[in-house]
C-alpha positions in Angstrom: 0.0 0.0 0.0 0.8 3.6 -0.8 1.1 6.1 2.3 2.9 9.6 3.2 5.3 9.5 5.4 8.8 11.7 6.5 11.5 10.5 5.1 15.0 11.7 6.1 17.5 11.9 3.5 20.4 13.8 4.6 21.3 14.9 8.5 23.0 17.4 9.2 21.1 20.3 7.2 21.8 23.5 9.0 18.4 25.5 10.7 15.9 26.8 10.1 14.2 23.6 9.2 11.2 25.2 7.7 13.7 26.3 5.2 16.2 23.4 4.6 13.3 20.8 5.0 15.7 18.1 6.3 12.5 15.7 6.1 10.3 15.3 2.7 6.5 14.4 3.6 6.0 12.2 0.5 4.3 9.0 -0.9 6.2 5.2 0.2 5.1 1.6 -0.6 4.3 -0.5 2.9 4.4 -3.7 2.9 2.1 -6.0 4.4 3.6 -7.2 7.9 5.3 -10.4 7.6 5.5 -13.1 10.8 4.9 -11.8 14.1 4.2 -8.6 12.8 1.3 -5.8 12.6 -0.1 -3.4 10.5 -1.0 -0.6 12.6 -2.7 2.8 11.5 -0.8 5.7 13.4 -2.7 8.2 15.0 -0.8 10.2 17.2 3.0 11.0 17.2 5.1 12.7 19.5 8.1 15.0 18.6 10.9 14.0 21.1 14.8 15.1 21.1 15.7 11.4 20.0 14.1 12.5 16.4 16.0 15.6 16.0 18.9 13.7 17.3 18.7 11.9 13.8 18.1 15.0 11.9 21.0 17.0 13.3 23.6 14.1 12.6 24.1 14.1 16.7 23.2 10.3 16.7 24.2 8.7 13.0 21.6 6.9 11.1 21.1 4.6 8.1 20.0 6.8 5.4 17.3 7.1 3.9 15.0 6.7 7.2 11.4 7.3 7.9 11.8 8.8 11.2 9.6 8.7 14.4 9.5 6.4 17.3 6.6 7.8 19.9 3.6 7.2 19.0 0.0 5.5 19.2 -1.9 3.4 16.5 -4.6 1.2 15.9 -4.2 -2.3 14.6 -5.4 -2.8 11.2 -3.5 -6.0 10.1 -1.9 -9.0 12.2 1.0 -11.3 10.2 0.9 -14.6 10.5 2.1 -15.7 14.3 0.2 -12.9 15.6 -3.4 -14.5 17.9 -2.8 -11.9 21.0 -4.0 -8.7 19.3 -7.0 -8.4 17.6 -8.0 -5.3 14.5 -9.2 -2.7 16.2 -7.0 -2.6 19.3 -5.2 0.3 20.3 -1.6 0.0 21.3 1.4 2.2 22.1 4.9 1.9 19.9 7.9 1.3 22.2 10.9 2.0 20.7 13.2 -0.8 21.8 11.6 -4.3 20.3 12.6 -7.3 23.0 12.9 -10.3 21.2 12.2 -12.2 24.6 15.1 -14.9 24.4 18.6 -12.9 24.9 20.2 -13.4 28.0 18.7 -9.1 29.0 15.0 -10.4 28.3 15.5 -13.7 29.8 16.9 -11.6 33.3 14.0 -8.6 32.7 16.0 -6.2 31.1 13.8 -5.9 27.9 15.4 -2.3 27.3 18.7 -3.9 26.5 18.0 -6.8 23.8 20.4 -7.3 22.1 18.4 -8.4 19.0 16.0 -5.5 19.1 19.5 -3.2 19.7 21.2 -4.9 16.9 17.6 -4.7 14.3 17.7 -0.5 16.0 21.1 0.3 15.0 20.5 -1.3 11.5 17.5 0.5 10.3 15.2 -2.5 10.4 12.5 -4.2 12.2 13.1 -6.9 14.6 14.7 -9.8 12.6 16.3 -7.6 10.4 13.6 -7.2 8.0 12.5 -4.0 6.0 8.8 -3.1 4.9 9.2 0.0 3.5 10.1 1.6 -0.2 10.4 4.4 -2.4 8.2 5.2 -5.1 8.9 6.3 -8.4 12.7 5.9 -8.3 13.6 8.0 -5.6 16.6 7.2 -4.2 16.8 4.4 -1.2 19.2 1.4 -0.5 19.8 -1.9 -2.3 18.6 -5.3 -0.1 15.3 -7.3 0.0 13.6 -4.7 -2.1 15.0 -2.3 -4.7 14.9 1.4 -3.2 14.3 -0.1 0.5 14.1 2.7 3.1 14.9 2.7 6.7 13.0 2.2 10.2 14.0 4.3 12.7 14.0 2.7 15.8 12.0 -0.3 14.7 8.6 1.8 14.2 8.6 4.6 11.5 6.4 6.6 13.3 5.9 9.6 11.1 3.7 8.2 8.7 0.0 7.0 8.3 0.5 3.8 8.8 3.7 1.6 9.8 4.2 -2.4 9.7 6.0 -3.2 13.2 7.0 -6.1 15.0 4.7 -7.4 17.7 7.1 -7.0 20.6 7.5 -3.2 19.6 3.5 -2.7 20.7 2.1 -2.7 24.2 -1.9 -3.1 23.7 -3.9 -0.1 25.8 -7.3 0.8 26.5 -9.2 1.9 23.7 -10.7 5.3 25.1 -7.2 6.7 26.2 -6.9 9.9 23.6 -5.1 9.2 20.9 -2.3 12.3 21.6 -1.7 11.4 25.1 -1.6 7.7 24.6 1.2 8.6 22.3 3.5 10.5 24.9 3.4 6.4 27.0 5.6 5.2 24.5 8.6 7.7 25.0 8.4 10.7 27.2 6.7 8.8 30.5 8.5 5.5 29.1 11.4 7.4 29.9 11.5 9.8 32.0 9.4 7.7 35.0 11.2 4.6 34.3 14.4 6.4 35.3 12.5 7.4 39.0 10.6 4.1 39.7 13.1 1.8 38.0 16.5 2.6 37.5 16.7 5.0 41.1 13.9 3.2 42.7 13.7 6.4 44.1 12.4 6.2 48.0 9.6 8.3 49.9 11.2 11.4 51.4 14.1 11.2 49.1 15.1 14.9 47.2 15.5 15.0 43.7 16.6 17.0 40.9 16.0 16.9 37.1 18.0 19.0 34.6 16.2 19.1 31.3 13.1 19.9 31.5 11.7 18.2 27.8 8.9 15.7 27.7 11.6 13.3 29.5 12.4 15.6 32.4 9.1 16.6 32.9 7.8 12.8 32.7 10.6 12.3 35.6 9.6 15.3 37.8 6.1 14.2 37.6 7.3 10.6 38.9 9.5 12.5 41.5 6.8 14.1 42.7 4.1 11.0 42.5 7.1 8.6 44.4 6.7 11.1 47.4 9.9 13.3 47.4 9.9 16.0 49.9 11.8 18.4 47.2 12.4 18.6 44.0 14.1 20.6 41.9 13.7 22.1 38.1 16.7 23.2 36.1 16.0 24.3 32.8 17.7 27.3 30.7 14.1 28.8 29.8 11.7 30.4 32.2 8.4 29.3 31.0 9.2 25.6 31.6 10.5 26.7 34.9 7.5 28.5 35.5 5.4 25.3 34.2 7.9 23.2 36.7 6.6 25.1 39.2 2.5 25.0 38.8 3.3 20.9 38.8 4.7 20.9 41.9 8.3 21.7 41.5 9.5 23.1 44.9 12.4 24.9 43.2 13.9 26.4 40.0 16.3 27.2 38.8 18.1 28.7 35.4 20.4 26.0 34.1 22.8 29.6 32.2 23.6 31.0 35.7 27.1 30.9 36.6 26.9 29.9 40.0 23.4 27.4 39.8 25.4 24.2 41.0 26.8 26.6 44.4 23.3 28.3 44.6 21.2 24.9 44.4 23.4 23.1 46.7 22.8 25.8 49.3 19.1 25.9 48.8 18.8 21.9 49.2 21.5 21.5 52.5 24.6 20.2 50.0 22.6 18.5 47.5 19.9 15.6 46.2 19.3 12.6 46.9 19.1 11.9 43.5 19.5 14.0 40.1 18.4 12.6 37.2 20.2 14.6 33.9 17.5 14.2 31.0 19.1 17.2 28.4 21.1 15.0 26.5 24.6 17.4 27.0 27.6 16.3 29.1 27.2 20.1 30.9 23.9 19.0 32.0 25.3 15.5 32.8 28.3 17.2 34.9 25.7 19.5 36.7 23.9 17.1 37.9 26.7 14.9 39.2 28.1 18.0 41.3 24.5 18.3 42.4 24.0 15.1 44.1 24.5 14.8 47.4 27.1 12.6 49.3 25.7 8.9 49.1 23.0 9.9 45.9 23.1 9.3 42.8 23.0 10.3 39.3 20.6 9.0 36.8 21.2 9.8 33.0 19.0 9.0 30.3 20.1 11.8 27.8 21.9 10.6 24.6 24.6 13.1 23.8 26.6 12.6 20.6 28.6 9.6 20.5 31.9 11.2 20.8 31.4 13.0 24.3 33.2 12.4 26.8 32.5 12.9 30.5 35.3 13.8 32.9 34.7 13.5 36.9 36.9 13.0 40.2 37.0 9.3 40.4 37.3 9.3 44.3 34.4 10.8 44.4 32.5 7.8 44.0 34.1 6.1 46.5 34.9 8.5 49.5 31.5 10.0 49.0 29.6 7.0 48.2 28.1 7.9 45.0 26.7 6.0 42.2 26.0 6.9 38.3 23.3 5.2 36.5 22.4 5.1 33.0 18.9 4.3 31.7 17.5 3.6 28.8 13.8 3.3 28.3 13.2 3.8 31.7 14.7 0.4 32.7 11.5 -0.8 31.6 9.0 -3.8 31.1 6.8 -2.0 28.7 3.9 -4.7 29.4 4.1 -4.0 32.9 5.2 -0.2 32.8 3.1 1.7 30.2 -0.4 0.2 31.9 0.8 0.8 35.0 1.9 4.5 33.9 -2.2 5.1 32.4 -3.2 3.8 35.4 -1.5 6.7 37.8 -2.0 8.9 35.4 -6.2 8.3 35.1 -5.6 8.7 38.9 -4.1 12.2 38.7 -0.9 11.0 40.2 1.3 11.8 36.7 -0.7 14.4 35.2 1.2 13.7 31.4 -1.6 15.5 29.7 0.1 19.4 30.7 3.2 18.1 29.0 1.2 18.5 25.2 2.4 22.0 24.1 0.7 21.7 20.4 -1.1 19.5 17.8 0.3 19.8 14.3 0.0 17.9 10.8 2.9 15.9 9.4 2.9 18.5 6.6 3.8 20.9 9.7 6.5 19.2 10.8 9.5 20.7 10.1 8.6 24.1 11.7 8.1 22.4 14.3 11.0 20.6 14.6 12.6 24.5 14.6 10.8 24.8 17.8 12.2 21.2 19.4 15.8 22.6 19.2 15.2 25.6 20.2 13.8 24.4 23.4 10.4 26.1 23.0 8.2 22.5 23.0 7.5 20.3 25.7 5.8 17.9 23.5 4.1 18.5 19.8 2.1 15.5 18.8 1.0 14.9 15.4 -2.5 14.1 14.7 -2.6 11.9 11.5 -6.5 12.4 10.8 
């Protein structure tokens, strides 16, 4: 079948993306889904940092790539293998497909497959298989299909419809709107995974987040819901701060300020308990290692460019206790998390829904992917109706 769907060509193409156009809105053959795989109709995408990530050349990607990884959809086909979903369900895309055998999901650390890493870092779906094409002879890659193009991140989210793999979908319930179902798959994912799963983050604790994007936000709401007596926003513009603040933020403070690290560890009594860096930048990462107090720790789930490099006092993490986590996807079970996630947030415990900043069109998209680097968005979804 014939759908439209942003397709990235070239990274690196310099701002303003409304001018450059780094990605083309324009027609691509889908392929039916193959074994254990789905058809699903997309109905809500969410921008996030990862995306631009690909069209800024930060994080390098097969080329050319139909970009997009958060997102929610509707099943509209089931390959063969598939009896647990039915048409019509709603699910949630997760980014990081667990193929359920490697030693990580065998142990319950789905976020680390290495099959689903491996099928990721290729451009394909789980198994190594590709479902999408270019019409009319514009250009793509050799393979299973003359003119093949790319999945990013196993789902190929900005388009109308996407063929997946079965382990990158997490069934929902169906009368969850479409545009905050779609911020489950990534942003809350994410950012609350790092508080309940990778700092298991105790009632009474003080935290900190640095970043305040969907992520951060998604991890000061989970801050806040795990019972921490403070917690802190650091952010380098003022209306997020001001937003941290109406959600229960107890203080801000502007990331640009010479002194914030001195003036934050004053205001919490020598630092947090735990300070979780979700900007993606090793300054932000180094912040919010000098922020932690003696005995904390430091969760990171930002994705800098390959070629950082983070420096630190090595006895520090001994004579002071400390520890330095990554995470990725929230250290998550998606099954288990992403329910449980709509559950406290139908309970007003992670109120995800003040994280949406705008609704757009994929014809819209790159403007808006001008405002996503400059830091102006928390979250633009786009609605594919």
């Amino acid at each position: 079948m014939r759908v439209r769907a942003a397709v990235l060509r070239q990274a690196g193409l310099p701002m303003p993306y409304a001018q450059s156009r780094p990605l083309s809105v324009e027609e691509v053959e889908l392929a039916e889904p193959g074994p254990g795989e789905l058809l699903v109709k997309i109905r809500a995408a969410g921008l996030c940092h990862s995306d631009l990530s690909a069209i800024n050349g930060d994080r390098p990607w097969p080329m050319p790539i139909v970009v997009g990884h958060e997102a929610a959809a509707e099943v509209v086909g089931l390959g063969p293998g598939v009896e647990d979903l039915a048409i019509g369900d709603h699910v949630v895309l997760v980014f990081r497909p667990a193929c359920g055998n490697c030693p990580n999901c065998a142990t319950g650390r789905p976020a680390l497959c290495g099959p689903g890493g491996e099928s990721n870092a290729d451009g394909s779906l789980l198994g190594g298989y590709r479902r999408l094409r270019a019409v009319g002879g514009a250009p793509g890659i050799g393979g299973e299909a003359a003119g093949a193009l790319n999945h990013h991140l196993g789902c190929a989210a900005f388009a109308e419809y996407a063929t997946v793999s079965r382990r990158s979908a997490v069934r929902i319930d169906p009368d969850l709107p479409w545009d905050e179902a779609a911020l489950f798959g990534c942003a809350v994912l994410t950012g609350a995974g790092a508080v309940f799963n990778t700092a298991r983050m105790e009632a009474g604790s003080s935290a900190a987040v640095v970043g305040l994007g969907g992520v951060g936000f998604a991890s000061l709401l989970a801050a806040i819901a795990a019972g921490a007596r403070s917690v802190v926003a650091v952010d380098l513009l003022p209306a997020k701060l001001a937003l941290a603040r109406e959600l229960g933020a107890t203080h801000v403070f502007d990331a640009s300020a010479p002194d914030v690290g001195d003036r934050l560890r004053a205001a919490t009594g020598g630092g947090v308990d735990y300070a979780f860096e979700m900007a993606g930048s090793v300054r932000a990462l180094e912040l919010a290692y000098r922020i932690t107090a003696r005995g904390g720790t430091t969760v990171t789930a930002g994705l800098p460019a390959p070629a950082s490099r983070l420096e630190l006092q090595a006895v520090s993490l001994v004579a002071e206790e400390r520890t330095l986590k990554g995470s990725y996807v929230g250290s998550s079970v998606p099954a288990r998390d992403v329910p449980r996630y709509v559950q406290m947030y139908r309970a007003g415990r992670l109120p995800v829904d003040r994280l949406l900043s705008e609704r757009i069109g994929l014809d819209e998209i790159n403007p808006a992917l001008d405002r996503l680097a400059r830091g102006e968005s928390i979250r633009q979804v786009i609605l594919m109706d």
